[in-house]
VEXDO-627797 format. One record per residue (C-alpha): residue number from 1; residue in one letter; chain; x, y, z. Coordinates in nm, 4 decimals. Example, Ala and Ser with C-alpha at 12.3 -4.5 7.8 and 13.67 -1.06 7.14 Angstrom:
// residues 2
NODE pos code unit       c1       c2       c3
NODE   1    A    A   1.2300  -0.4500   0.7800
NODE   2    S    A   1.3670  -0.1060   0.7140
This chain:
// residues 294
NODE pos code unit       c1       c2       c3
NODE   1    X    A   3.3996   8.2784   0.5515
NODE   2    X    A   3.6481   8.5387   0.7141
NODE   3    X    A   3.6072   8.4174   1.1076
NODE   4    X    A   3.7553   8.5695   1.4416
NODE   5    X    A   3.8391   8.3773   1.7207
NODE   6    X    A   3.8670   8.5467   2.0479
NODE   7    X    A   4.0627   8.3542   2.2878
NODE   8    X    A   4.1883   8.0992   1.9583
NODE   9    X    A   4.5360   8.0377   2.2065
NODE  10    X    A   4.2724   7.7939   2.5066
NODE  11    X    A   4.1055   7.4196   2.4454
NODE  12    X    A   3.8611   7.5545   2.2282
NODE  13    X    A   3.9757   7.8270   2.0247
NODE  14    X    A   4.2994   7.6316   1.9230
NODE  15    X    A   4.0622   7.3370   1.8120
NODE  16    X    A   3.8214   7.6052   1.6235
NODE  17    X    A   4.1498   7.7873   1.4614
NODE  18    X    A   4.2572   7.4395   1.3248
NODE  19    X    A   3.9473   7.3138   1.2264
NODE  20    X    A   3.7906   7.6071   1.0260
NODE  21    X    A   4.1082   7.6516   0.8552
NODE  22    X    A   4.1553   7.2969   0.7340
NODE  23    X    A   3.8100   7.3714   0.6110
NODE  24    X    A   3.9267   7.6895   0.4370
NODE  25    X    A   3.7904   7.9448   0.5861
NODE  26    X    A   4.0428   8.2803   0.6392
NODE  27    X    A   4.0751   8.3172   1.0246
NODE  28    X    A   4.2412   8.5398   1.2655
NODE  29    X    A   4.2997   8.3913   1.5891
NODE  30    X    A   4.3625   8.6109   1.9112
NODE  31    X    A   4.4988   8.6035   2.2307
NODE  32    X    A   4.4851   8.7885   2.5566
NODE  33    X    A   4.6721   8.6621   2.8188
NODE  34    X    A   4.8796   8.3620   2.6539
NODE  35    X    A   5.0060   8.4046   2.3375
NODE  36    X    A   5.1417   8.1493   2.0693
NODE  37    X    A   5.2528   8.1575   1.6982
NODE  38    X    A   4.8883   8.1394   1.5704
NODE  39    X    A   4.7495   8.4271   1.7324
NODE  40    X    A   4.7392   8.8165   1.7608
NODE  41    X    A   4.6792   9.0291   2.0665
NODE  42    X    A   4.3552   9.1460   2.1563
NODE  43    X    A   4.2616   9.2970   2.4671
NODE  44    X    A   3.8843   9.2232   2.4900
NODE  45    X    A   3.8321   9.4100   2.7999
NODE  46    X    A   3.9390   9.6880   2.6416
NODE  47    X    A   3.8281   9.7790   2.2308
NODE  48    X    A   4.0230  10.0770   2.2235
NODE  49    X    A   4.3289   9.9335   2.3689
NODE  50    X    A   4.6797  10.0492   2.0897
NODE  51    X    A   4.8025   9.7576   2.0749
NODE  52    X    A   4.5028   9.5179   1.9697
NODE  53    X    A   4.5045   9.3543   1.6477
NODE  54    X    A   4.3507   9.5859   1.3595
NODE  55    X    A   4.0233   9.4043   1.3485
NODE  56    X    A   3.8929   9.6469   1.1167
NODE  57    X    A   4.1522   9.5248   0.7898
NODE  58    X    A   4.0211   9.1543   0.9123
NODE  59    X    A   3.6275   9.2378   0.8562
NODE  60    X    A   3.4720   8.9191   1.0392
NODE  61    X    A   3.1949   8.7645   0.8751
NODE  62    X    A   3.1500   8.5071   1.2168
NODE  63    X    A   3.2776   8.5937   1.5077
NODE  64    X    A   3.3734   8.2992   1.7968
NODE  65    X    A   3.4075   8.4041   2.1524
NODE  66    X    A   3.5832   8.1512   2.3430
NODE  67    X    A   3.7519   8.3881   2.6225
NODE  68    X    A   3.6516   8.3645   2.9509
NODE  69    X    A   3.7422   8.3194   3.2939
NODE  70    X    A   3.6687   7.9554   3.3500
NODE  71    X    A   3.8221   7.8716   3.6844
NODE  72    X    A   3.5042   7.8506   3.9051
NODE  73    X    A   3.6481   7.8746   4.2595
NODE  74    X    A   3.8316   8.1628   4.1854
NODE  75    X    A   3.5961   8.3515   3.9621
NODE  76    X    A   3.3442   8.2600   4.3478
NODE  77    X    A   3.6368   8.4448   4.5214
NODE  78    X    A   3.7403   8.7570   4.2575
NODE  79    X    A   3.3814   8.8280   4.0988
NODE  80    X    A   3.4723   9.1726   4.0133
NODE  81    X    A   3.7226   9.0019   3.8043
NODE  82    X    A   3.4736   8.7335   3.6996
NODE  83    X    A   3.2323   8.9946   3.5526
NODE  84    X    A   3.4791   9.2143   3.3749
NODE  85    X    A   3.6470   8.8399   3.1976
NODE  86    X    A   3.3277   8.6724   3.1122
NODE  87    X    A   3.0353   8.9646   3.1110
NODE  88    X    A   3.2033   9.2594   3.0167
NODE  89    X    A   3.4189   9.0757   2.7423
NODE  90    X    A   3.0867   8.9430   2.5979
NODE  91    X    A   2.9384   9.2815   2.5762
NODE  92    X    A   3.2738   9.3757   2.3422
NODE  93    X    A   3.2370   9.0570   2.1720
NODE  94    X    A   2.8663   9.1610   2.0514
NODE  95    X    A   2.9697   9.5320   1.9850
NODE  96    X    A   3.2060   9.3763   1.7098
NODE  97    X    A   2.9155   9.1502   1.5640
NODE  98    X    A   2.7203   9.4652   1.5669
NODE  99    X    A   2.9902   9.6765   1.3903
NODE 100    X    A   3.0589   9.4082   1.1283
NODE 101    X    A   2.7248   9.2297   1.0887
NODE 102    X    A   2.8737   8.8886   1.1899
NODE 103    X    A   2.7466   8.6396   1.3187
NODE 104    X    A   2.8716   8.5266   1.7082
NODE 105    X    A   2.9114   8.1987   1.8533
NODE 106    X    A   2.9441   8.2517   2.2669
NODE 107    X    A   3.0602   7.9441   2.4529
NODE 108    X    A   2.8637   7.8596   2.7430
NODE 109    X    A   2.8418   7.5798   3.0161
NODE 110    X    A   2.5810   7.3961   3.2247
NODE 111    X    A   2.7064   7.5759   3.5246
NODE 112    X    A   2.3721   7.7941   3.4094
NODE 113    X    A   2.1775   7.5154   3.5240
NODE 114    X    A   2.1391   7.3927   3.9003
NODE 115    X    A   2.2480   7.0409   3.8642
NODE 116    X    A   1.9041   6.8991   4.0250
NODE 117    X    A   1.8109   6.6411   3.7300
NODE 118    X    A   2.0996   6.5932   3.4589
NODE 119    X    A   2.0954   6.6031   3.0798
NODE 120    X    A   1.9788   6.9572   3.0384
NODE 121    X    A   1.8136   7.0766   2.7427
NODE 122    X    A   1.8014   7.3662   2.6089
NODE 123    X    A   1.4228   7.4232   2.6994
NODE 124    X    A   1.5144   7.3780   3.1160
NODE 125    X    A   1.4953   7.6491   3.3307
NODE 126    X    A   1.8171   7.8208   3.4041
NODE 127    X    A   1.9305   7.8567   3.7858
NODE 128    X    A   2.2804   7.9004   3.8459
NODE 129    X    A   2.4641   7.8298   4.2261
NODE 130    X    A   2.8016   7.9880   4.1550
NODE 131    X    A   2.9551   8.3214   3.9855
NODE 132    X    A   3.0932   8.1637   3.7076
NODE 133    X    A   2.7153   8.0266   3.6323
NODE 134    X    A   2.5670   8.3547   3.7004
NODE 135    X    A   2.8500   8.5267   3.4640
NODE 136    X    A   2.8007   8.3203   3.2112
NODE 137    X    A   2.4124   8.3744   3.2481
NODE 138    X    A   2.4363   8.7275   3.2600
NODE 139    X    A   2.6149   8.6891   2.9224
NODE 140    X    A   2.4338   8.4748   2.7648
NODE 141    X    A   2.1312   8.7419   2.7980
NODE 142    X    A   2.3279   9.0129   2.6595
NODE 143    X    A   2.3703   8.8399   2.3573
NODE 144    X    A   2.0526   8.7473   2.2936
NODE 145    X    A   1.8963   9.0841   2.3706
NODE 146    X    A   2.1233   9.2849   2.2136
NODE 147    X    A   2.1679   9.0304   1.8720
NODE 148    X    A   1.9646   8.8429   1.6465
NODE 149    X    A   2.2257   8.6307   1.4397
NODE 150    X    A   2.4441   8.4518   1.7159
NODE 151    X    A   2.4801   8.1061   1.8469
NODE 152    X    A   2.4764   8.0283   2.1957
NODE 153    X    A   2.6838   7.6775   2.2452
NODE 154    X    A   2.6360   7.5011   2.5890
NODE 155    X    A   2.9203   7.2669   2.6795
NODE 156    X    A   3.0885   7.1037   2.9590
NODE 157    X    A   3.3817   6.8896   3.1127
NODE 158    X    A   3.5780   7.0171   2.7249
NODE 159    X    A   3.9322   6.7901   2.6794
NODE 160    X    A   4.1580   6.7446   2.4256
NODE 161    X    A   4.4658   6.8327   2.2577
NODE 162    X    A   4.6008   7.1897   2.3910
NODE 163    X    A   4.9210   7.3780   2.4081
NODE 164    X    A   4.9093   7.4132   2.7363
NODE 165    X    A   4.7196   7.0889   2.8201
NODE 166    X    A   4.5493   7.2360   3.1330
NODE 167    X    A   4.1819   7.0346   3.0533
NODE 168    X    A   4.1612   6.7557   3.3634
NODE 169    X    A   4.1768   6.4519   3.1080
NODE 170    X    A   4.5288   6.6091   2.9161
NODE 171    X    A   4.6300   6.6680   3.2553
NODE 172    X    A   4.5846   6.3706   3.4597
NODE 173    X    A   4.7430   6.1650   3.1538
NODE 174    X    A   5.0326   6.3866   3.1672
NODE 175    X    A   5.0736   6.3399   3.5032
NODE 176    X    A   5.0749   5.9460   3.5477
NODE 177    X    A   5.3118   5.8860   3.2520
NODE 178    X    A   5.5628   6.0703   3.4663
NODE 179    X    A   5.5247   5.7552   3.6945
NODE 180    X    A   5.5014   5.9845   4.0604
NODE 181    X    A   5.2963   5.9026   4.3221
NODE 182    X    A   5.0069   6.1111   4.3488
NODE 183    X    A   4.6750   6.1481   4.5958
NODE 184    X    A   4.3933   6.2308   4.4129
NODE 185    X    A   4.0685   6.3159   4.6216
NODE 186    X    A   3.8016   6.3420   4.3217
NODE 187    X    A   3.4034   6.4318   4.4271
NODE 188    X    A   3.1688   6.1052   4.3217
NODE 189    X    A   2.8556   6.3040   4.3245
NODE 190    X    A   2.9742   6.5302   4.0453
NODE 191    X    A   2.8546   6.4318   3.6460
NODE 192    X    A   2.9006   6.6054   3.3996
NODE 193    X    A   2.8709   6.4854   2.9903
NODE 194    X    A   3.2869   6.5408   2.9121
NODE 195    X    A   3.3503   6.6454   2.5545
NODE 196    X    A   3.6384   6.6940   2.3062
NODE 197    X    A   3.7223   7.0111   2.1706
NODE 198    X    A   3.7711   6.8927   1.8323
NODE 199    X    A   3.4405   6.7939   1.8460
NODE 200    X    A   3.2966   7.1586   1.9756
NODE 201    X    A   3.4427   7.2919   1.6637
NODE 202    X    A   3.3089   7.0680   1.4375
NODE 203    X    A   3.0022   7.1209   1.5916
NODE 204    X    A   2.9687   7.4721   1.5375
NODE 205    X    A   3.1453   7.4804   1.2000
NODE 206    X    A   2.8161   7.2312   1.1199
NODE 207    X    A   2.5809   7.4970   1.2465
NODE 208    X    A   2.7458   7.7965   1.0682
NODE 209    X    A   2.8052   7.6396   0.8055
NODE 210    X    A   2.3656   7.6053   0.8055
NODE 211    X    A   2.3603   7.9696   0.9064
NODE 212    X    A   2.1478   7.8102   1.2574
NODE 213    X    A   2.0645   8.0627   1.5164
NODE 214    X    A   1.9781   8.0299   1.8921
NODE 215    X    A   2.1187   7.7757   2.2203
NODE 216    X    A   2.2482   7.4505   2.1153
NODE 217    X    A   2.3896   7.2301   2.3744
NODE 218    X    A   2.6980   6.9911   2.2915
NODE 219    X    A   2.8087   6.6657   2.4828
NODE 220    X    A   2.9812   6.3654   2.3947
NODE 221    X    A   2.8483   6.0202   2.4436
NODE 222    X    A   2.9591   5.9724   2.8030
NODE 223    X    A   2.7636   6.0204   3.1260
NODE 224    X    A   3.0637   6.0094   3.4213
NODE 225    X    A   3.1219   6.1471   3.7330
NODE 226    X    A   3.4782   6.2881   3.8338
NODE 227    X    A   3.6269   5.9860   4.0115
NODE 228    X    A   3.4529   5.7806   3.6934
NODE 229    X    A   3.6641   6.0162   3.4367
NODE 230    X    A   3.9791   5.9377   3.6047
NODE 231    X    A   3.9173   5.5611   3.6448
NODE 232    X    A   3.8819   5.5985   3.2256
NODE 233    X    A   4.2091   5.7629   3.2818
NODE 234    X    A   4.3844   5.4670   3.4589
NODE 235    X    A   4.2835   5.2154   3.2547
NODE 236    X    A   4.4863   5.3779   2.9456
NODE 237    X    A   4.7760   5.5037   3.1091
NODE 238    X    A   4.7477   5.4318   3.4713
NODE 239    X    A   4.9951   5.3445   3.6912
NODE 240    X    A   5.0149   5.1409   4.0801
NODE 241    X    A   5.1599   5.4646   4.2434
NODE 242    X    A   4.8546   5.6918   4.2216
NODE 243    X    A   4.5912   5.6825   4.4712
NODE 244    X    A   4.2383   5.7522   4.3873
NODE 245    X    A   4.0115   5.8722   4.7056
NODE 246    X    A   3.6339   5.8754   4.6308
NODE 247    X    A   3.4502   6.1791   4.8329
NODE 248    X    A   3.1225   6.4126   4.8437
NODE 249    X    A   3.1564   6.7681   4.7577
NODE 250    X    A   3.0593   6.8385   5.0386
NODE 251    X    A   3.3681   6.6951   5.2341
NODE 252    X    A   3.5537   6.8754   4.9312
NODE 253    X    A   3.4351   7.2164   5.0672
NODE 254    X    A   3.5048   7.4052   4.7374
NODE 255    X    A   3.4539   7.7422   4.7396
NODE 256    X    A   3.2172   7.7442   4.4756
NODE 257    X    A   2.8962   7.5310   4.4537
NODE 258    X    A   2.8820   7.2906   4.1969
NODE 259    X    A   2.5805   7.1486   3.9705
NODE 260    X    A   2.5815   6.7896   4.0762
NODE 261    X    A   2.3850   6.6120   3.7971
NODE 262    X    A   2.4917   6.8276   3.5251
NODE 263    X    A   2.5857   6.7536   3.1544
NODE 264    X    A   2.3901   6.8079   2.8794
NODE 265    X    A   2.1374   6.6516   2.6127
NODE 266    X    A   2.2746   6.7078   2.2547
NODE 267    X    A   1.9434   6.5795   2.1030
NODE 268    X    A   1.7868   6.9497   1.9067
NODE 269    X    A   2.1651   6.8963   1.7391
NODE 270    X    A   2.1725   6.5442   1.6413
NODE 271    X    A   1.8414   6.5936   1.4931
NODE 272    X    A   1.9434   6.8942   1.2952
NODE 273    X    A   2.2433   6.6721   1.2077
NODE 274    X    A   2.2059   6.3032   1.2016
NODE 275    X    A   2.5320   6.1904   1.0580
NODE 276    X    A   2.7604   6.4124   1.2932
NODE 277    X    A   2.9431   6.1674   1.5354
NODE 278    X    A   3.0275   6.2945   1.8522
NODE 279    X    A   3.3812   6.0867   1.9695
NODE 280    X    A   3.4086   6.0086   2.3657
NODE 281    X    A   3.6661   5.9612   2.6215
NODE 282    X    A   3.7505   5.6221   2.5291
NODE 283    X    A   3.8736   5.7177   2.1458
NODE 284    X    A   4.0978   6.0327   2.2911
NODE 285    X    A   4.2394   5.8180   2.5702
NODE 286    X    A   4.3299   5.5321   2.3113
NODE 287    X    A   4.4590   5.8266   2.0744
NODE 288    X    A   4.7079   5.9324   2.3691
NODE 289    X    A   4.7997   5.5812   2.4502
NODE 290    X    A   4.8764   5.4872   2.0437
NODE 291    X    A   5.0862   5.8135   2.0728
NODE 292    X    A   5.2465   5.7152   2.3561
NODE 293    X    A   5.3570   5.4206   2.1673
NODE 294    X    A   5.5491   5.5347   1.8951
């Protein structure tokens, strides 16, 4: 199956680039902003741009749209820029499905959601508090007005192995083997349902591979808040030097309001597909600390 990635150089484009090609399916990966040796440029704000990859010689059967503007408190502070990264990218994304008859996959978040109750399904009423949420809302219903063979894949709290290793788990491991003393000041009222990005693209490589239409939602097997996550942290590669300081979002006063009990409930998938395994923080945090010891 001939599959473009948009955005295959982030967390979960690089794990669907990898994946569906040790699977053997042809891809071609792009990038927009940070490029590597597995990708192409594609500006996907802008079709008709000279310099984008010739998407035309590539003929996607499945398109994957993992580009977005994910950081939250800026996308509350630059919306214009939110809505031209997230929305109008999306709209692109669906004119290429159009013009090739593939099928799209658009990564979404619980962010839609208003964080009153927790383990969302994909039945709950959407209410989002922030840009980002509304964003990702707003293209969400683009796709599913405008197509009829997509995939709409909720996730949240995504970590694993990444070039760049900017994901709060990859991070925060980084960070303490360096052995510095660090503050950390991590909301407790914040949960979320973390999961790996390998596991994302397994995920939807399960669902394609079934030709499955519609939302899906995708979460791993934990149920942690932030200061939680990096006490799961510590416990593989912790240190005495860092200081962990438990507080509300509200003393946190971030710019952009957060779904408190977020995450979501993976069930519709697991029943689709009993024998998929979803991995959780505990196996990739003893995978970085068996790496660490070689």
């Amino acid at each position: 199956m001939r599959t473009l990635i948009l955005g295959a150089s982030g967390l979960v484009g690089g794990n669907c680039l990898h994946y569906f090609k040790a699977q053997g399916w042809a891809c071609l990966g792009t990038h927009f902003s940070f490029e590597t040796d597995h990708t192409v440029f594609y500006n996907t704000l802008d079709p008709t741009d000279p310099t984008n990859a010739n998407i035309d010689d590539f003929q996607p059967e499945v398109i994957i749209h993992c580009g977005a503007l994910t950081w939250v408190d800026y996308c509350e502070e630059h919306p214009d820029e939110s809505y031209q990264k997230t929305v109008v990218s999306t709209h692109n994304a669906s004119e290429l499905a159009l013009k090739y008859n593939a099928h799209l996959v658009y990564l979404s978040t619980d962010y839609v959601f208003d964080g009153k109750r927790g383990f969302y399904t994909e039945l709950d009423t959407v209410n989002p508090l922030s840009v980002y949420g509304k964003h990702k809302l707003d293209a969400e219903n683009h796709v599913r007005t405008h197509l009829s063979n997509y995939l709409i894949c909720r996730i949240t709290n995504v970590y694993g192995d990444e070039i760049r290793g900017k994901n709060f788990i990859a991070r925060l491991s980084e960070n303490m083997q360096k052995g510095d003393a660090m503050e950390l000041k991590l909301p407790v009222d914040q949960y979320a349902t973390p999961v790996n990005a390998h596991d994302v693209a397994r995920a939807i490589f399960s669902l394609l591979n079934e030709r499955k239409n519609g939302i899906y939602h995708f979460a791993g097997t934990d149920y942690l808040n932030r200061v939680q996550l990096a006490q799961r942290v510590f416990t593989y590669v912790g240190h005495e030097q860092v200081s962990l300081i438990a507080v509300t979002s509200q003393q946190l006063t971030q710019p952009a309001e957060r779904p408190l009990l977020g995450g979501m409930s993976a069930a519709k998938f697991n029943q689709e597909f009993p024998h998929f395994r979803w991995s959780n923080v505990d196996d990739y945090l003893q995978k970085i600390k068996n790496k660490n010891k070689q």
